[in-house]
TILO-255006 format. One record per residue (C-alpha): residue number from 1; x, y, z. Coordinates in pm, 1 decimal. Each point is the difference from the previous one (the first is absolute). Layout:
<gupas>
num x y z
NUM X Y Z
...
</gupas>
This chain:
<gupas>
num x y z
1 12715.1 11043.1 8555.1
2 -16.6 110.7 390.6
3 -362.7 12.0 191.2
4 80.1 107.8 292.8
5 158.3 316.9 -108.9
6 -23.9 206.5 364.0
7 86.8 -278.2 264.4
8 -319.5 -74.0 83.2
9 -99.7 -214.2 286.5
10 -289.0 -179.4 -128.1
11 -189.2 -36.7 -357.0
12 -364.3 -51.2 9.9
13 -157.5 -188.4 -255.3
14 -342.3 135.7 -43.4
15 -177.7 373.5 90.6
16 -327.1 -130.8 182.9
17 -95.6 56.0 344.2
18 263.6 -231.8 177.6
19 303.1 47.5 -237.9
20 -99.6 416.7 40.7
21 -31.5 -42.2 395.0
22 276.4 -188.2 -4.1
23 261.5 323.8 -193.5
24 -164.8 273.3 240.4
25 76.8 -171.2 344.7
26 340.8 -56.4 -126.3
27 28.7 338.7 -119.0
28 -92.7 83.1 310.2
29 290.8 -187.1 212.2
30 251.5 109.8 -309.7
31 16.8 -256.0 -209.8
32 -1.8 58.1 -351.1
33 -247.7 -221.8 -275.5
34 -23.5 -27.1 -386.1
35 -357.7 -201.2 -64.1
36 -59.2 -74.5 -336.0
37 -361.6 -98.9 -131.8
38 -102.0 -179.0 -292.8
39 -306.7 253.8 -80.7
40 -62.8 326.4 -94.1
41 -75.7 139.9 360.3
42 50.5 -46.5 345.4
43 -273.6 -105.1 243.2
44 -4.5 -327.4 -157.7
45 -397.9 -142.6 -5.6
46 -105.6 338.2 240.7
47 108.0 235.9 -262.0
48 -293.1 257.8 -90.7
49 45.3 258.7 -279.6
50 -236.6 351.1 -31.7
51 -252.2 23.7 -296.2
52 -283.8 213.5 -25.6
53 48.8 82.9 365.8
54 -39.9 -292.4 72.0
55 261.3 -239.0 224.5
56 -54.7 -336.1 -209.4
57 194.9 -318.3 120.2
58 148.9 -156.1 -262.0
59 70.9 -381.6 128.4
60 -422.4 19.6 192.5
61 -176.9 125.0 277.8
62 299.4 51.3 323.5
63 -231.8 119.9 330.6
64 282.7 27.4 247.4
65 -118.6 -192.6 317.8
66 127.9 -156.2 372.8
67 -26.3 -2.2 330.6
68 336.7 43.4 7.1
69 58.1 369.6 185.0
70 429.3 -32.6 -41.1
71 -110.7 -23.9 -398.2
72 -239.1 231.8 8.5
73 193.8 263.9 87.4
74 255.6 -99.7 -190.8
75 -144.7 30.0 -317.6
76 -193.4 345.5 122.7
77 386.8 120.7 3.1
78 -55.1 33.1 -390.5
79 -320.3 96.9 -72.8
80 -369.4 68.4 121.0
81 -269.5 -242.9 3.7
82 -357.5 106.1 -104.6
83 -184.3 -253.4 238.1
84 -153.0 -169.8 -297.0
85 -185.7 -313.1 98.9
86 -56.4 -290.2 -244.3
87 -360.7 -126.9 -95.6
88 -23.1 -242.0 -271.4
89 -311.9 -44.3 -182.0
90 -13.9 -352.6 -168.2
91 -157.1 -50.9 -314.7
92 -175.6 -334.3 -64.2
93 -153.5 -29.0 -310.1
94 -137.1 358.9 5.8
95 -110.1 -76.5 404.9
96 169.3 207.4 235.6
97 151.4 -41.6 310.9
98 203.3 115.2 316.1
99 306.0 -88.9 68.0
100 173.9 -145.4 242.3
101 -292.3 -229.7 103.1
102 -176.2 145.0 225.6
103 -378.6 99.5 117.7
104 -3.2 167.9 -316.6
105 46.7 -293.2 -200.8
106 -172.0 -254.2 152.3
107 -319.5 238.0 9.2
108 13.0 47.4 -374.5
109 107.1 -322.6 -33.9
110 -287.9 -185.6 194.0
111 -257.5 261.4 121.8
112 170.2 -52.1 383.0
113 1.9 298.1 264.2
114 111.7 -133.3 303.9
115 384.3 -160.1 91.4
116 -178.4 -282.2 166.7
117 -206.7 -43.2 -368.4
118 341.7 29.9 -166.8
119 205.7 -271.2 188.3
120 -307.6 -243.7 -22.1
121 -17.8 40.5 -382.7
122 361.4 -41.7 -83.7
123 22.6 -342.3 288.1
124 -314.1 -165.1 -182.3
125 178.7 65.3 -328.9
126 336.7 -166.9 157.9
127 -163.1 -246.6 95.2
128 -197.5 -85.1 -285.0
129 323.4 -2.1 -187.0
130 180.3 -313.6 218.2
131 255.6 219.9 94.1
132 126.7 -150.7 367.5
133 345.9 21.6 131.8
134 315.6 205.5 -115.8
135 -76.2 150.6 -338.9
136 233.0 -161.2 -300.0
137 33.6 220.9 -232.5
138 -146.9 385.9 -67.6
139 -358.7 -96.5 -100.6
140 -48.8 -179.7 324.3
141 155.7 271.8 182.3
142 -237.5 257.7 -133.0
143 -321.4 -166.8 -12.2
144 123.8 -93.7 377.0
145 11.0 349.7 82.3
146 -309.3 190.6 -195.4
147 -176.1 -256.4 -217.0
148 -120.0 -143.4 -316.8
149 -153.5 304.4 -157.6
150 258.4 253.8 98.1
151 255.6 -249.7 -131.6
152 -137.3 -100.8 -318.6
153 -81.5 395.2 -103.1
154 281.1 158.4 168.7
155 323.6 -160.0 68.1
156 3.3 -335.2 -277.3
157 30.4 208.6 -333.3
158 195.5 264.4 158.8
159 278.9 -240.3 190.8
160 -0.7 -203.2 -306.8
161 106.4 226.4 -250.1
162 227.0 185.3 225.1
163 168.2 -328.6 86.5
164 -7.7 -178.8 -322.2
165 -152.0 -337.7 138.5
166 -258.9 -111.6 153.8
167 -119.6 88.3 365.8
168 39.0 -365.5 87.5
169 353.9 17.9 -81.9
170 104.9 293.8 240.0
171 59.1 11.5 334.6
172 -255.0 83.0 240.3
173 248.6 247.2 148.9
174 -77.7 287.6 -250.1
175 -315.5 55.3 35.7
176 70.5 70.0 378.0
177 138.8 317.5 -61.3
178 -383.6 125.0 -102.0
179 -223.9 138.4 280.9
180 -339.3 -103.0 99.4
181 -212.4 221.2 226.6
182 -324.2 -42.0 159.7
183 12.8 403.4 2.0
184 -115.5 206.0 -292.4
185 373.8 142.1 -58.2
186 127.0 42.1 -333.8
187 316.8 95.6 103.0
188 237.9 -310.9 -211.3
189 278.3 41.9 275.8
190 -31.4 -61.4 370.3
191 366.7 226.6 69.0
192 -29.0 289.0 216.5
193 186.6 191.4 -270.0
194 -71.1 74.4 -367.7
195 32.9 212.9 -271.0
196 159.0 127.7 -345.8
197 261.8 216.8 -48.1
198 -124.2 329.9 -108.0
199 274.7 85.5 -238.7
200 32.3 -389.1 -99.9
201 218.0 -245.1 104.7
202 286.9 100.7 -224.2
203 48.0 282.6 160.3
204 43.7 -230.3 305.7
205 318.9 -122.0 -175.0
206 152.4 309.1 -129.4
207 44.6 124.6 336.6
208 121.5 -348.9 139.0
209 264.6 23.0 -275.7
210 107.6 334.0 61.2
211 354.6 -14.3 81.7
212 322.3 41.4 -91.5
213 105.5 -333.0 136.9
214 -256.3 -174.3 -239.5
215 32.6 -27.9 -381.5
216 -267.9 -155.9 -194.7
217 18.9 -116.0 -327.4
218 -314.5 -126.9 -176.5
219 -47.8 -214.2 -353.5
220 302.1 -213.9 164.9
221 -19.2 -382.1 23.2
222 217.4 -206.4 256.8
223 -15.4 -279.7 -158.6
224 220.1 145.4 -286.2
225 297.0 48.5 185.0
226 -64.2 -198.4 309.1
227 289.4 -141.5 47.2
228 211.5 334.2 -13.2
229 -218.5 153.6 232.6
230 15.9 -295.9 234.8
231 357.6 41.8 -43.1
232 59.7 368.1 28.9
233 -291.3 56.7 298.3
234 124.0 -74.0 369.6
235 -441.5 -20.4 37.8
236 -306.4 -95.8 -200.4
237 -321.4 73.0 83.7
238 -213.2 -216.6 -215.5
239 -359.2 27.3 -48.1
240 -63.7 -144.4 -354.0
241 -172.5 -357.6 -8.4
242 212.1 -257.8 198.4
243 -18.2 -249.4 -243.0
244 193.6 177.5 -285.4
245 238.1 114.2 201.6
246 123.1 -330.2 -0.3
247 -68.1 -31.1 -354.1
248 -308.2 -247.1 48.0
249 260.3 -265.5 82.3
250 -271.0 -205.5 218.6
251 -283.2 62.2 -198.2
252 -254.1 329.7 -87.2
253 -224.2 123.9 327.3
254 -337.4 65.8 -104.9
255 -141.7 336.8 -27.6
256 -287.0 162.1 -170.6
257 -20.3 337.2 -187.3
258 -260.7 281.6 -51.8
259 1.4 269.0 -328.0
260 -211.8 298.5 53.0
261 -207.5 211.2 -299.9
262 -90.2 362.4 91.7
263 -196.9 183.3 -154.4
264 -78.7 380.0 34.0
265 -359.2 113.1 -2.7
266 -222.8 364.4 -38.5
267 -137.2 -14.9 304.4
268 98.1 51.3 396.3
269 -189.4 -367.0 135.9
270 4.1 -266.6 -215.6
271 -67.9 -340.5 212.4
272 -105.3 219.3 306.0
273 282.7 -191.8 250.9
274 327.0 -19.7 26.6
275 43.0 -372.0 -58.0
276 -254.4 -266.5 -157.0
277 92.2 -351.4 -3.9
278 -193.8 -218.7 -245.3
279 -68.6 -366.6 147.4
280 -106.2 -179.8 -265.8
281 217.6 -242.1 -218.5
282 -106.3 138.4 -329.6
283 113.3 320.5 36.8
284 386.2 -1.1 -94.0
285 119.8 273.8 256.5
286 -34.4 -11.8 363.9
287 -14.9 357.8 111.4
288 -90.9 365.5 -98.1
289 165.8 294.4 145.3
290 -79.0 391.0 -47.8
291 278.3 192.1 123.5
292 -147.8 326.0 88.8
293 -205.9 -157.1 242.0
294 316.7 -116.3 233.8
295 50.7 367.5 92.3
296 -283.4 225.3 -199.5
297 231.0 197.4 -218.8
298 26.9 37.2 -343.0
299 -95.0 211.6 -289.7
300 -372.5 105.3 -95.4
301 -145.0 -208.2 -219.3
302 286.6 -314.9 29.3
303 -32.3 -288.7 121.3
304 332.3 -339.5 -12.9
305 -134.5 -331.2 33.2
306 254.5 -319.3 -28.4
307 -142.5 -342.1 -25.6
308 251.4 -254.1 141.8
309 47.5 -340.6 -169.3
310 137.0 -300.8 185.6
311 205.4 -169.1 -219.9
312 259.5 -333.3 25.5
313 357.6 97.4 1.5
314 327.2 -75.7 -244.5
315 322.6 153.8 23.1
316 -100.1 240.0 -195.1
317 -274.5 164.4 206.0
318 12.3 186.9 329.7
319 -11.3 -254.7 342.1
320 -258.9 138.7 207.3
321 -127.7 -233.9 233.8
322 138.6 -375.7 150.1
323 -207.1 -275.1 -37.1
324 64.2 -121.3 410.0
325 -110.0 -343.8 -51.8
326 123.8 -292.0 157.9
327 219.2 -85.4 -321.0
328 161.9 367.6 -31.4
329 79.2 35.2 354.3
330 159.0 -318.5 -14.4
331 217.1 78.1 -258.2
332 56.9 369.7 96.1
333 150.9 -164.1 346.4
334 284.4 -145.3 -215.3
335 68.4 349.7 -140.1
336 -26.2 165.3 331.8
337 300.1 -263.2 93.1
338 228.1 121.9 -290.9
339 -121.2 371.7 94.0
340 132.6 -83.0 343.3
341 342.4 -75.6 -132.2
342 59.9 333.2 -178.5
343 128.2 119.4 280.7
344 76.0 356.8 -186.9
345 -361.5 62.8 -129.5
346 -299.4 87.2 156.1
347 -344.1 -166.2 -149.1
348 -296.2 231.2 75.8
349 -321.7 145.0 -130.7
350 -365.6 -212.7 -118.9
351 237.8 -207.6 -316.0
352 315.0 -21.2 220.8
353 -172.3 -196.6 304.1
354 -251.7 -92.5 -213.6
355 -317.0 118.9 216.3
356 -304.3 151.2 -81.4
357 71.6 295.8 172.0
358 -250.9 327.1 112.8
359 175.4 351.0 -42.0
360 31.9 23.5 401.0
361 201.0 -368.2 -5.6
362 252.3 100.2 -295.2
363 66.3 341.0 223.7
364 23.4 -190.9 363.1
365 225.3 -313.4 -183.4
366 193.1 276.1 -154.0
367 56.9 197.2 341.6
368 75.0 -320.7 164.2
369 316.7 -106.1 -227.8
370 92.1 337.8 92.5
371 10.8 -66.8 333.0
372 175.1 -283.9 -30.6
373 274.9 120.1 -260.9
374 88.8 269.4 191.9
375 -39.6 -128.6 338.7
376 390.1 70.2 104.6
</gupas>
């Protein structure tokens, strides 16, 4: 059997953000693409479908954020944003609090009004914890930054389930990518820009893909007939999981997995936020989301929310997230060597480079191998 049945110049494995970017910039300089995806849909983990009015995401909560103005307006070719900013509520236990940490918190945490009362609270609690030096691990690094309370209540349970292990067995690097504030801002994301699509992201990707130079066809593995398409394809772009493209051959990257459970309800505010995360260990999901509150639409009287499950990953679930550690980067180096050597395909995307990637990142990485392939 032939694949590539119209000359085309490149096959894309894989309909997310990069592989999508990726078909409409080539489009746009006349090359023709054929990507194939293993699901149901395009849009890979960003894909949203309509119910009850409402936009739901279907892989969790996607708030499109950056600083980055050359992405920004990028993406605002596609669609308009509805300037929706994110404010988690955490659930401890039935307590509640803001997040990121911030005045907010550490008030309702500790009774504390001033900055000054803040900072003095969270040092003494540093302090009283040994912690001196370069932090070790992620516990360290996060009673380092806001102390043993917050720590314990908010970020232990949470990071452990999400993770799988315990917060002694991370790197401190993670929890980095949380705020603190001595400010009472709820806002979760410092970027200058932010939003949600107002028709949903799919819609992003229907008008990406709109072209005659781009076929896509979807419920297609690669892996099937890899070796024809490697054959028949002068150019791969490949954003599936790094590791299987070389069939595993130096050993299984770790990942972990989520599986979401929505239910519909007879009412228009269920949970009263957007997103809840709940912090303690016992509770088996880490966050809550309500769609309708992302962008205030939906029908009367409806109401989606989708409960998001961390889970540990097998071939036979969905690779969300890289485990970065020290171990996995290590061996994902050696990969990135025999990636470098397939000098006819093109590794991109979160699984591809193995990164965890923000929406912004996939878009700029995606714009920059652009840039480079097409550089002549």
């Amino acid at each position: 059997m032939e694949y590539n049945t119209k000359n085309y110049d490149y096959l894309i494995v894989g309909a997310g953000p990069y592989g999508a970017i990726f078909a409409h910039e080539a489009a746009k300089r006349g090359k023709r693409s054929l990507i194939i995806e293993r699901r149901a849909h395009v849009g890979g983990n960003m894909y949203t479908h309509k119910e009850n009015g409402i936009n739901v995401h279907d892989f969790g909560a996607h708030i499109f954020h950056t600083d980055n103005k050359e992405v920004w307006d990028y993406v605002n070719q596609f669609t308009e944003f509805n300037g929706y900013i994110n404010q988690v509520v955490a659930n401890y236990k039935g307590e509640l609090y803001n997040l990121p940490f911030n005045m907010n918190t550490f008030y309702q945490m500790w009774g504390v009004k001033t900055p000054e009362e803040a900072a003095a609270k969270i040092e003494e609690q540093k302090v009283a914890a040994g912690l001196s030096g370069i932090p070790k691990n992620l516990e360290e690094q996060a009673i380092s930054l806001i102390g043993t309370d917050i720590y314990t209540k908010l970020i232990k349970g949470y990071t452990e389930k999400q993770w799988g292990r315990k917060a002694t067995e991370l790197p401190s690097f993670i929890i980095r990518r949380l705020p603190v504030r001595y400010t009472f801002d709820n806002n979760y994301f410092n970027h200058r820009y932010q939003g949600v699509p107002v028709d949903g992201y799919t819609a992003i990707f229907d008008k990406m893909l709109d072209s005659e130079l781009i076929d896509v066809q979807v419920n297609t593995d690669f892996f099937s007939h890899k070796e024809e398409y490697l054959a028949e394809f002068p150019k791969i772009v490949y954003t599936g999981m790094i590791d299987q493209y070389f069939n595993y051959e130096l050993g299984e990257l770790e990942y972990r997995s989520v599986r979401f459970e929505s239910e519909t309800f007879e009412t228009d505010n269920k949970q009263g936020n957007a997103v809840i995360n709940y912090t303690d260990a016992e509770t088996p999901f880490t966050r809550v989301m309500e769609w309708r509150h992302f962008d205030k639409k939906g029908d009367e009287n409806k109401t989606i929310i989708t409960k998001e499950y961390p889970q540990d990953w097998d071939r036979t679930k969905e690779a969300y997230y890289p485990v970065n550690d020290t171990k996995n980067s290590e061996l994902f180096k050696k990969y990135r060597k025999l990636a470098d050597n397939e000098k006819t395909v093109i590794f991109g995307g979160r699984l591809g480079n193995y990164q965890y990637y923000d929406m912004d990142q996939v878009f700029n990485a995606a714009l920059k191998a652009v840039e480079k392939e097409f550089k002549d």
